[in-house]
C-alpha positions as CSV (number, residue, x, y, z in Angstrom):
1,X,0.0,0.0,0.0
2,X,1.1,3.5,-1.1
3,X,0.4,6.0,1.2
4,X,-2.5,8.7,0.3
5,X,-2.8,12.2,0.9
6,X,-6.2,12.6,2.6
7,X,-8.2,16.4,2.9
8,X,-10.5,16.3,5.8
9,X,-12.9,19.4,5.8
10,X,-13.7,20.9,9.2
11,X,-15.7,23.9,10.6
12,X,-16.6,24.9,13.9
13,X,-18.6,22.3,16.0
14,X,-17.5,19.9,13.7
15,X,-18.7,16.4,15.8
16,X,-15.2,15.7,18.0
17,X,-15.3,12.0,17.7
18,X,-16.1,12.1,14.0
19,X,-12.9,14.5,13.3
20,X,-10.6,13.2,15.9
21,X,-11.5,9.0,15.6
22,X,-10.6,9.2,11.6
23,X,-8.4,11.8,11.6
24,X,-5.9,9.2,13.9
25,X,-7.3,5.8,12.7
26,X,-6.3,7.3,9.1
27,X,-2.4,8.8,10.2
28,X,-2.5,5.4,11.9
29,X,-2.9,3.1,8.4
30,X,0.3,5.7,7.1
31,X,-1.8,8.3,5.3
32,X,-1.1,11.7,5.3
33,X,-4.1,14.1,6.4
34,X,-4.7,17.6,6.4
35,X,-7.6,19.4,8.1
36,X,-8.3,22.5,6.5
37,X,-11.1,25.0,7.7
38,X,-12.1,28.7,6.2
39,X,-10.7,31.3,7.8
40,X,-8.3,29.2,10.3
41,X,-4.5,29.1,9.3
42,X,-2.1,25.8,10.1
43,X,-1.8,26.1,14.1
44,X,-5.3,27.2,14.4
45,X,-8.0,25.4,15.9
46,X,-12.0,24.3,15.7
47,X,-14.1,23.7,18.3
48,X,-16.0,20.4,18.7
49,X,-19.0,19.0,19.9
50,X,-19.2,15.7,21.0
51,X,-22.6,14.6,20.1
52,X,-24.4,11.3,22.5
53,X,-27.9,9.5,21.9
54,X,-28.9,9.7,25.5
55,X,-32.8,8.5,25.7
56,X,-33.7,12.1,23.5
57,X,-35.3,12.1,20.7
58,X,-32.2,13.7,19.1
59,X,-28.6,13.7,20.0
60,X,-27.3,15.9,23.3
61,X,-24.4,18.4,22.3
62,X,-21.6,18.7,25.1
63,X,-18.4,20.8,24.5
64,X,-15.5,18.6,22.9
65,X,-12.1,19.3,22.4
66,X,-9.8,21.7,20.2
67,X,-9.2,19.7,16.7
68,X,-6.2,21.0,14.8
69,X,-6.4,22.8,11.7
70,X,-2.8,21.8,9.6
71,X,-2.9,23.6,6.5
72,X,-4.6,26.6,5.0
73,X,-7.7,26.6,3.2
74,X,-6.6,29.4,1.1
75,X,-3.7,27.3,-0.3
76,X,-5.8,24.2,-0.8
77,X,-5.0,21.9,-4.6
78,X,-7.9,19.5,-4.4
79,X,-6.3,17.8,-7.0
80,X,-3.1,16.7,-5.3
81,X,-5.2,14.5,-2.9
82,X,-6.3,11.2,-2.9
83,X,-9.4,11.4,-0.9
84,X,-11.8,13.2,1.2
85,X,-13.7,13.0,4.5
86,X,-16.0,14.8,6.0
87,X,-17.1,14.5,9.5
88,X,-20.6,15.5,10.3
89,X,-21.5,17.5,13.7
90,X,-23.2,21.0,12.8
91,X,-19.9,22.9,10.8
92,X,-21.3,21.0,7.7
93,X,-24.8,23.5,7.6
94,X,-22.2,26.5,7.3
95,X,-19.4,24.9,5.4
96,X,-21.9,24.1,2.3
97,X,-22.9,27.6,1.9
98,X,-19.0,28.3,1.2
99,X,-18.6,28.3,-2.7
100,X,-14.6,27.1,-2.5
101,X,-15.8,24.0,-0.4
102,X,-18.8,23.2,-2.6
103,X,-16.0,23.3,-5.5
104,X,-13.1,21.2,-3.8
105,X,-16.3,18.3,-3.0
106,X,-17.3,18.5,-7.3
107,X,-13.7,17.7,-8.0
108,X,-13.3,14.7,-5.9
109,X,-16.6,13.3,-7.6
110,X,-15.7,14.3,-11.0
111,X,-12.3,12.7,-10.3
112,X,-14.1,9.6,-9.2
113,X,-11.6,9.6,-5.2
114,X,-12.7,8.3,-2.3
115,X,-14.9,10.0,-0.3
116,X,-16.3,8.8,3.2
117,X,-18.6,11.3,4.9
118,X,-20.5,10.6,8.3
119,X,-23.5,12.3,10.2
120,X,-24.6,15.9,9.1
121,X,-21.4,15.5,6.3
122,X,-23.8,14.7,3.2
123,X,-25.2,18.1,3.8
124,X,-22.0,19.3,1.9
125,X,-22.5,16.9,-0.8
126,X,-26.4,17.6,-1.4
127,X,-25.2,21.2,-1.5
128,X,-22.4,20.2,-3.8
129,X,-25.3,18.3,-6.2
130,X,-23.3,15.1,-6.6
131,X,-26.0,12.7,-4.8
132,X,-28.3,12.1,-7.6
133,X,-28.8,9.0,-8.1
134,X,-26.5,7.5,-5.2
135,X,-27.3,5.0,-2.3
136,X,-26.2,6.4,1.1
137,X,-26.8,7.2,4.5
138,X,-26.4,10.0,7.0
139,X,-27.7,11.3,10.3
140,X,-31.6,10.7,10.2
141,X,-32.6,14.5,10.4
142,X,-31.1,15.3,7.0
143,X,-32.7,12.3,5.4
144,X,-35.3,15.4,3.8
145,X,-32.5,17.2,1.8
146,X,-30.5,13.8,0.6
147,X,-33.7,12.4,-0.8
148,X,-34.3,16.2,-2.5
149,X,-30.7,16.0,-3.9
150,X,-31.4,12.6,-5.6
151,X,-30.1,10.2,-3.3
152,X,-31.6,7.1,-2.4
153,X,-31.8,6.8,1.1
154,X,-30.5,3.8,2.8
155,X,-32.0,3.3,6.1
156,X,-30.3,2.2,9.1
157,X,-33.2,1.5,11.0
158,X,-32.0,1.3,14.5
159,X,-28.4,0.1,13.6
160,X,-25.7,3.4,13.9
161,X,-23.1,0.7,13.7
162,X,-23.6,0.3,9.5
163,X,-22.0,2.2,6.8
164,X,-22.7,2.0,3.3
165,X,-20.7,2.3,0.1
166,X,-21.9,3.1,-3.6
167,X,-18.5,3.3,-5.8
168,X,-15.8,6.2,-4.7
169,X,-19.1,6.9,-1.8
170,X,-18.8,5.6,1.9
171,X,-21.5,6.9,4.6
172,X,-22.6,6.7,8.1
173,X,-25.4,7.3,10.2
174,X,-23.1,8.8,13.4
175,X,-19.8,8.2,15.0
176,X,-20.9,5.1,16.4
177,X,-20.3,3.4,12.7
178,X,-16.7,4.6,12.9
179,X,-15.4,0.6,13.0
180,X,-17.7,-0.4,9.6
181,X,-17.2,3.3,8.0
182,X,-13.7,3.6,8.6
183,X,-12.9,-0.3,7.4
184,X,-15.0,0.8,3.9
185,X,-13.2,3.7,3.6
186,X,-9.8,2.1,3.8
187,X,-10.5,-0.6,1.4
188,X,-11.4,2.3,-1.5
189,X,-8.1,3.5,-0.4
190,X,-6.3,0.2,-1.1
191,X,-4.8,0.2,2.5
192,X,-4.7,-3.4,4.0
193,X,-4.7,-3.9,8.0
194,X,-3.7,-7.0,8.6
195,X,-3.5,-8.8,12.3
């Protein structure tokens, strides 16, 4: 396995375990990532949430930890990565209304990379129109605007564990589908974990 260069798009309230689980499982496999955010410089930081299903009937949001930015959005060459992630939490509902973002998701469609995106992280790509016509999942609540971008819903039911693939496409409901979301991902990376 070669190693990839992996963008991870982050905001503000980004969902911590959704930025921080990948982010390391991901450096951990040998890839190179680099979290970018608009407005923040290398050194700066987002905030996080960290999002729990505690009897609700939606998630609880609790402060999470400072997630590091590395590179500069500004300076971003979508096309000198491999693949993309996007973490859900609520910095996807801003980052879609930011034209440079919508444009870096079109290429990596276009270009046919990976992409793996989690929670409120298909916001971006409804946004970005590259769901018609796709099977995935996503974070119940936003099941209105996937279905109105073209997707074709695939429902969890009551399992957050389950992830979901449709070509260079991996989704999940929620950071509890890390193990299944993150093992897709890294097989449409070519990376091979073996015990």
């Amino acid at each position: 396995m070669s190693a990839k260069r992996i963008l991870m798009l982050v905001g503000d309230f980004v969902e911590d375990y959704e930025a921080m689980v990948p982010y390391q499982i991901l450096i951990m496999a040998g890839h190179d990532v680099h979290t970018i955010c608009p407005g923040k410089k290398p050194g700066d930081s987002v905030k996080t949430a960290i999002h729990d299903f505690d009897g609700a009937q939606t998630y609880s949001e609790k402060p999470g930890h400072n997630f590091a930015v590395t590179h500069a959005f500004e300076d971003t060459n979508e096309t000198t990565y491999d693949a993309l992630i996007i973490p859900g939490g609520r910095a996807p509902e801003y980052l879609r209304l930011n034209g440079r973002v919508i444009d870096i998701v079109k290429h990596f469609f276009e270009a046919k990379k990976p992409v793996a995106a989690i929670c409120h992280g298909p916001q971006i790509l409804a946004a970005a129109d590259v769901l018609k016509g796709r099977s995935c999942t996503a974070y119940f609540a936003i099941r209105p605007e996937m279905e109105n971008a073209g997707a074709n819903w695939v429902n969890p039911g009551i399992n957050l564990t389950m992830a979901h693939t449709d070509g260079n496409l991996v989704t999940a409901v929620a950071w509890p589908g890390h193990p299944e979301w993150m093992r897709q991902f890294l097989a449409l990376l070519g990376t091979e974990i073996r015990t």
